[in-house]
C-alpha positions in Angstrom: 0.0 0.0 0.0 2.9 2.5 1.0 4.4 1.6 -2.0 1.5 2.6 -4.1 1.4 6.0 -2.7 5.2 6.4 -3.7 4.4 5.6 -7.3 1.5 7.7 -7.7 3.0 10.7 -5.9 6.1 10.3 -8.1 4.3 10.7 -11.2 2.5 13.4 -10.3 5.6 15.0 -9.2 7.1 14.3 -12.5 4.0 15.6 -14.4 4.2 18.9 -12.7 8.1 19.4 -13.0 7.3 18.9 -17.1 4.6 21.3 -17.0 6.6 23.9 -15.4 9.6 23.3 -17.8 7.4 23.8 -20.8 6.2 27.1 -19.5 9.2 28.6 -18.3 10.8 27.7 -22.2 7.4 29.2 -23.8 8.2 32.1 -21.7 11.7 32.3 -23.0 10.8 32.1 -26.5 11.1 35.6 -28.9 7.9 37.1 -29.9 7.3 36.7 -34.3 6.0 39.5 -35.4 3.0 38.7 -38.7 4.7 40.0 -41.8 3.8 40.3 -45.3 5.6 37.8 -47.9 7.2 39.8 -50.7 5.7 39.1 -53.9 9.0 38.1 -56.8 7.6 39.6 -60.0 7.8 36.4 -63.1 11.0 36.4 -64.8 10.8 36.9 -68.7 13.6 36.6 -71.0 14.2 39.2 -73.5 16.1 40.4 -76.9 17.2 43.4 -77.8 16.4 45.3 -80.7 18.7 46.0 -82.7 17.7 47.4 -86.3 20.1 47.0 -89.2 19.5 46.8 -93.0 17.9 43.6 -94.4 17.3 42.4 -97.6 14.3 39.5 -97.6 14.8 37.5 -100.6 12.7 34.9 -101.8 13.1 31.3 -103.4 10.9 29.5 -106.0 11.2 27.4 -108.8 9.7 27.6 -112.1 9.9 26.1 -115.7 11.5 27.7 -118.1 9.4 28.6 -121.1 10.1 30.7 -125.0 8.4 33.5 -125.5 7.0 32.9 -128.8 6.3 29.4 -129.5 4.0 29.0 -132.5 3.0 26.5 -135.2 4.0 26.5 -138.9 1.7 26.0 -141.2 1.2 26.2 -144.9 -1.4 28.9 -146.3 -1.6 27.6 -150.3 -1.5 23.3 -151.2 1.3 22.0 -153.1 4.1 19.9 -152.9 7.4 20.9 -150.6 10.3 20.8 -153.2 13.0 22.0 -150.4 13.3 22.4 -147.1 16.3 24.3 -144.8 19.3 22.3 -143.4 18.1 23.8 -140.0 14.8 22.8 -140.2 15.4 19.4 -138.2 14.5 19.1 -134.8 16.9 21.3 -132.3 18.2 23.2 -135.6 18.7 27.0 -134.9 17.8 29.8 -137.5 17.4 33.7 -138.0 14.8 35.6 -138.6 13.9 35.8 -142.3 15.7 32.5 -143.3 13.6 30.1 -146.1 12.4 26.7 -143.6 10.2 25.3 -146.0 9.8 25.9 -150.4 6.6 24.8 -151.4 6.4 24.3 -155.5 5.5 27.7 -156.8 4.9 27.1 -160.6 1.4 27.1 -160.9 0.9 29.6 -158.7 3.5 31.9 -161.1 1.7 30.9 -163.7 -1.9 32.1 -162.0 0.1 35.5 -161.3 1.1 35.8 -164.8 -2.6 35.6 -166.3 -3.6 38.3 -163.1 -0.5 40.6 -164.5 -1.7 39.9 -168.1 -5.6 41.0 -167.3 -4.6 43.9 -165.4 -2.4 45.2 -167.6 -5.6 45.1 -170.3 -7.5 46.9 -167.7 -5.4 49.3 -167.7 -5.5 49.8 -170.8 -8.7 49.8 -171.6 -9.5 52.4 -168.6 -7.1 55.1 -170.0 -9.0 54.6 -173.4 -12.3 54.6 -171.5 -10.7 58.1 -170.4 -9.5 59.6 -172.9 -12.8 58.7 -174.9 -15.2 60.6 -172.3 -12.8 63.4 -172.8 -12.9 63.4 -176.6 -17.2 63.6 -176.5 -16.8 67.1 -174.6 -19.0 66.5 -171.6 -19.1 68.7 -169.4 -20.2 66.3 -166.4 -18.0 64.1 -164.2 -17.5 60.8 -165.3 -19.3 58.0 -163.5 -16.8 55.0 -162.2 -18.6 52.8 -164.4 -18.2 54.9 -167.8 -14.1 54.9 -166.7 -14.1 51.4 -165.8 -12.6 52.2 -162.3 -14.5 48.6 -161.3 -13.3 46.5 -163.5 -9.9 48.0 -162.6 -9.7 47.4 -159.2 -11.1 44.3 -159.7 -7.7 43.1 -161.7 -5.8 44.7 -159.3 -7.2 42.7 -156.4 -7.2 39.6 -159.0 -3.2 40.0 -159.0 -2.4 41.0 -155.3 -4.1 37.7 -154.7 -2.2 36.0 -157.3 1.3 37.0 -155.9 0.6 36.9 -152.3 0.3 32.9 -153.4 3.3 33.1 -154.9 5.0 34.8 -152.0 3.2 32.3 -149.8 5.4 29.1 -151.1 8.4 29.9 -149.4 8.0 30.0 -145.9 10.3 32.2 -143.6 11.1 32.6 -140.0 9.1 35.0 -138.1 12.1 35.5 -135.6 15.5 34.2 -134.5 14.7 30.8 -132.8 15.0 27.4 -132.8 12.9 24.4 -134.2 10.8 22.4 -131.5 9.4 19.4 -134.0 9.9 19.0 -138.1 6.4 17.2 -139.1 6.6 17.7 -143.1 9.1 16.9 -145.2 10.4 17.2 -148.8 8.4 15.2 -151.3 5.3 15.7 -148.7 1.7 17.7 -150.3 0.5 19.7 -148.1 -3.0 21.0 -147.7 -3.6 25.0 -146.7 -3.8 24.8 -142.9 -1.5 21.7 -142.7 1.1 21.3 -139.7 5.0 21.7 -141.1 6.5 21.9 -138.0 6.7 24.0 -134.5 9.1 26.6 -133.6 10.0 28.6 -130.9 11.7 32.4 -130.6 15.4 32.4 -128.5 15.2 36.2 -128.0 13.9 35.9 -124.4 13.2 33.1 -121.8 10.2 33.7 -119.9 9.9 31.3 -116.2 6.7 32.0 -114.3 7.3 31.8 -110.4 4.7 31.3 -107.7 4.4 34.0 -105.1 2.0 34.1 -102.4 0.8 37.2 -100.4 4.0 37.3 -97.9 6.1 36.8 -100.8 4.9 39.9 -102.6 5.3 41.8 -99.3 9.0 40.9 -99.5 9.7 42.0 -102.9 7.4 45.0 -102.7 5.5 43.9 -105.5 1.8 44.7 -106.5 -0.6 42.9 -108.8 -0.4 43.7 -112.3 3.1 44.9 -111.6 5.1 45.6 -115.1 8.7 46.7 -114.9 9.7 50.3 -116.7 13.0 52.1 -116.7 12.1 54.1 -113.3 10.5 51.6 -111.6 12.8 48.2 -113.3 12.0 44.4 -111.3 14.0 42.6 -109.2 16.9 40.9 -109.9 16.6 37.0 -110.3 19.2 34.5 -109.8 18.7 30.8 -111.1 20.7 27.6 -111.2 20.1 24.2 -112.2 22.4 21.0 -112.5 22.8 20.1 -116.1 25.5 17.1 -116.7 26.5 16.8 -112.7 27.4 20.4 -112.7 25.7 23.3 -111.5 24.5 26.6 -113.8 23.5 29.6 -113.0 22.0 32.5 -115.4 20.7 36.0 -114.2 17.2 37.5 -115.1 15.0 40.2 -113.7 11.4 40.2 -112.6 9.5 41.9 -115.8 5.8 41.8 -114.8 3.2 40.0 -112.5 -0.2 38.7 -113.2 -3.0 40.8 -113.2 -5.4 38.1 -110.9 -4.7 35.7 -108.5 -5.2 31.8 -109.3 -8.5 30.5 -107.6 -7.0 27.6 -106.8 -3.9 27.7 -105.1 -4.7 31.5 -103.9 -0.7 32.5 -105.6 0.0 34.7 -108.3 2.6 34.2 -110.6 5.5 36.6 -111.2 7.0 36.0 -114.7 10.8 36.7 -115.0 12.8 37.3 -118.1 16.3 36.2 -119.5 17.9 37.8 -122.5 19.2 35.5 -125.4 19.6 32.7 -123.5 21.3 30.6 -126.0 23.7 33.2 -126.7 25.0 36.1 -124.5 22.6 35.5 -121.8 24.1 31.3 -120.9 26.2 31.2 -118.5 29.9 29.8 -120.2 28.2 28.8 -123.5 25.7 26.7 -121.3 22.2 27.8 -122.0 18.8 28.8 -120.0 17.2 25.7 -122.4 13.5 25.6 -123.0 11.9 23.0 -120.5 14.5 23.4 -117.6 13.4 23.6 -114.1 15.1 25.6 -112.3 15.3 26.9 -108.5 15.6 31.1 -108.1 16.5 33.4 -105.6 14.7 36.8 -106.3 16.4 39.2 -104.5 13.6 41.2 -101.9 12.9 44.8 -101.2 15.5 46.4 -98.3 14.7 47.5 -95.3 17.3 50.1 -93.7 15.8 50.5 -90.3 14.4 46.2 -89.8 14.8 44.4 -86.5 14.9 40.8 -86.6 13.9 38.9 -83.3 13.2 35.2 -82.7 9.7 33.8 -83.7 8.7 33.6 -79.9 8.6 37.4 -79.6 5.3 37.7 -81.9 1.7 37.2 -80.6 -0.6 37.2 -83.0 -0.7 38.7 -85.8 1.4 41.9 -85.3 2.1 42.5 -81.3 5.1 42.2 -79.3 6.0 43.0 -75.8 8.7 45.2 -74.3 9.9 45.9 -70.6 10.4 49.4 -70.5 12.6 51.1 -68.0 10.6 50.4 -64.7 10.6 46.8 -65.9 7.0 47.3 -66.6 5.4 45.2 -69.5 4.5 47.6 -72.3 2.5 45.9 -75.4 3.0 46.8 -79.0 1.4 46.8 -82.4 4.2 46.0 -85.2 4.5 45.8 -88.9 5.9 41.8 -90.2 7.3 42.2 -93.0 8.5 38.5 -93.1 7.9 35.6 -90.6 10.0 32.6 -91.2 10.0 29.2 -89.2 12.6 30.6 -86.3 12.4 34.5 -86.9 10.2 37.4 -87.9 11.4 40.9 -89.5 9.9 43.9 -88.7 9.8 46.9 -90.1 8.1 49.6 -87.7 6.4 49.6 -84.1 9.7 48.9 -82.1 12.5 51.3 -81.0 16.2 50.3 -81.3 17.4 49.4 -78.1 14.2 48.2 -76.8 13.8 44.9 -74.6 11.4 42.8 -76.4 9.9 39.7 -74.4 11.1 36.5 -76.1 9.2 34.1 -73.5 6.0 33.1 -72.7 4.1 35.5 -70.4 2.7 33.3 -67.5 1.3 35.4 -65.3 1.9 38.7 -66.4 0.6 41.4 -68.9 0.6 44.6 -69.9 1.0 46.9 -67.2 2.4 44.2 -64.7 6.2 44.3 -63.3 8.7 41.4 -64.6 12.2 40.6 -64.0 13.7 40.7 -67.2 17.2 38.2 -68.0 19.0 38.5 -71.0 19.4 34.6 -72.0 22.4 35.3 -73.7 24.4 35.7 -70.5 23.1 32.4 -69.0 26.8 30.0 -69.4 26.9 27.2 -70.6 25.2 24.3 -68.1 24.3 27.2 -65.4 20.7 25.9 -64.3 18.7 29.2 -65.1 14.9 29.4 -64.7 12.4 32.2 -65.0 9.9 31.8 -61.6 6.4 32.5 -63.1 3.4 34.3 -60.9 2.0 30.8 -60.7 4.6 29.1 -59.4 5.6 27.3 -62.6 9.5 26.7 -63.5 10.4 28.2 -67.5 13.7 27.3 -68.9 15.2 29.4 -71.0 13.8 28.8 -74.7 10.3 27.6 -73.7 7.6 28.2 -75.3 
């Protein structure tokens, strides 16, 4: 019994030694004053504007085509008696040379009655003349009393005649080359029959496909046509011909004047002066029915600023941190947007901090902590803290 009285005394001797201990610390312990927890504006990462002159050229491909590329045919029937050695297929010729001789006797000999009857007409309308003159009238002479009808008529008889004649030998148009020889000596040939086909070597035309961003670049419009003050844009081409690659230069000479419901482009057609001659490129020429790839050279801008792709929202705004590291917003003018960069033109200052990372939990107005990612070394584990509480490596997105 005494020894249950120990025990239970000695834990509540225990239990009020604790107690006391614990109040005599809490005592002892500092006051914490309540304070506010400072709010880390987001950390964005930024560019610099820096404006400098850019060119924005623009790559296509296109087929290369003749100018002129018509079909000869015969105008009068009769047999070809002769033809030119060049007029085989590939064969090259001037302008004016004899292709084709088509046999010209009869028609000579039709031309030769025609010069026969009109020289009678003639005739007879001087006497017819001189006649009225004899009789004294004093009126005019009617047309049919001078034989003035029957006159023209001969006259009309024989032009006919010889433009036959002339129309047996058939000439070059232009300086070009020949596409396909159909006819052949010993061949008749019917008026309207296919000799051959031919095409003109004084220019090469190759049409390129431009769509609306395109245009922007070269600072062409629709229905654009190249003068002397106002000339197109140089073109530079190449193809590989033989393992080797060419290259021949041309100039943008007009546009179309509509847009191609299909594919929404519009073609820009670029010329190349006598490609077979002074205009190949070391005796190698701009052929007809080449492809070739082009670099048309775009419209410079003195004053551009080119920034990565991750700066533009939209259509046309940007962001800067202004002085007070304050997010500003901006309205801009693209004038090119490519995969990884965009090139504009107007709306930003040079020297102006342009946002280059996503804007968690920020906007306009709103203060940011702007890093320049370009000072981040190599390995150094740098992140931008969003509002949120999100983590942003440099370079996301």
């Amino acid at each position: 019994m005494f020894r249950k009285i120990i025990t239970i005394f000695g834990t509540i001797g225990i239990f009020v030694v604790g107690v006391g201990l614990i109040g005599m610390m809490g005592a002892l312990r500092p006051k914490i004053e309540p304070t506010e927890p400072d709010i880390v504006p987001p950390t964005v990462f930024y560019a610099v504007a820096d404006e400098t002159s850019v060119t924005l050229d623009v790559s296509a491909q296109g087929e290369v085509r003749p100018r002129t590329d018509i079909s000869l045919t015969a105008q009068v029937a009769g047999q070809i008696v002769s033809t030119s050695p060049e007029f085989v297929n590939g064969g090259a010729f001037e302008e004016g040379d004899v292709l084709i001789q088509i046999e010209d006797a009869p028609y000579r000999a039709t031309a030769a009655a025609a010069r026969s009857r009109l020289a009678q007409e003639e005739a007879e309308a001087a006497l017819a003349r001189r006649d009225y003159e004899e009789l004294g009238n004093r009126e005019d002479p009617t047309d049919l009393a001078l034989r003035l009808p029957q006159l023209s008529q001969a006259q009309a008889e024989y032009r006919a005649a010889q433009m036959n004649v002339d129309r047996t030998t058939i000439r070059a148009p232009f300086k070009g080359r020949v596409r396909e020889r159909i006819a052949g000596v010993g061949q008749y040939v019917a008026p309207g029959a296919q000799l051959g086909r031919i095409f003109s070597t004084d220019v090469a035309e190759i049409r390129f496909p431009l769509n609306d961003n395109d245009l922007a670049k070269l600072g062409l419009p629709i229905a654009f046509t190249a003068t002397k003050e106002n000339p197109g844009p140089p073109v530079i081409m190449s193809a590989i011909i033989g393992g080797q690659e060419h290259s021949w230069v041309g100039r943008i000479e007009r546009t179309d004047g509509a847009i191609d419901p299909t594919t929404r482009q519009i073609f820009a057609i670029a010329v190349v002066d006598d490609p077979y001659g002074a205009g190949s490129d070391n005796g190698t020429p701009l052929a007809m029915g080449l492809f070739v790839n082009a670099t048309i050279e775009g419209k410079p801008y003195e004053n551009a600023i080119v920034l990565p792709r991750s700066a533009l929202y939209g259509r046309d705004t940007v962001y800067v941190v202004d002085a007070d590291d304050t997010v500003v917003k901006r309205t801009v003018t693209v004038v090119s947007a490519e995969k990884d960069t965009i090139t504009i033109s107007s709306g930003i200052e040079d020297g102006e901090k342009v946002i280059i990372s996503p804007l968690r939990g920020a906007g306009e107005g709103d203060k940011v902590t702007p890093a320049d990612p370009s000072a981040i070394r190599p390995g150094e584990q740098t992140v931008a803290q969003s509002g949120e509480g999100e983590k942003i490596s440099a370079g996301d997105n």
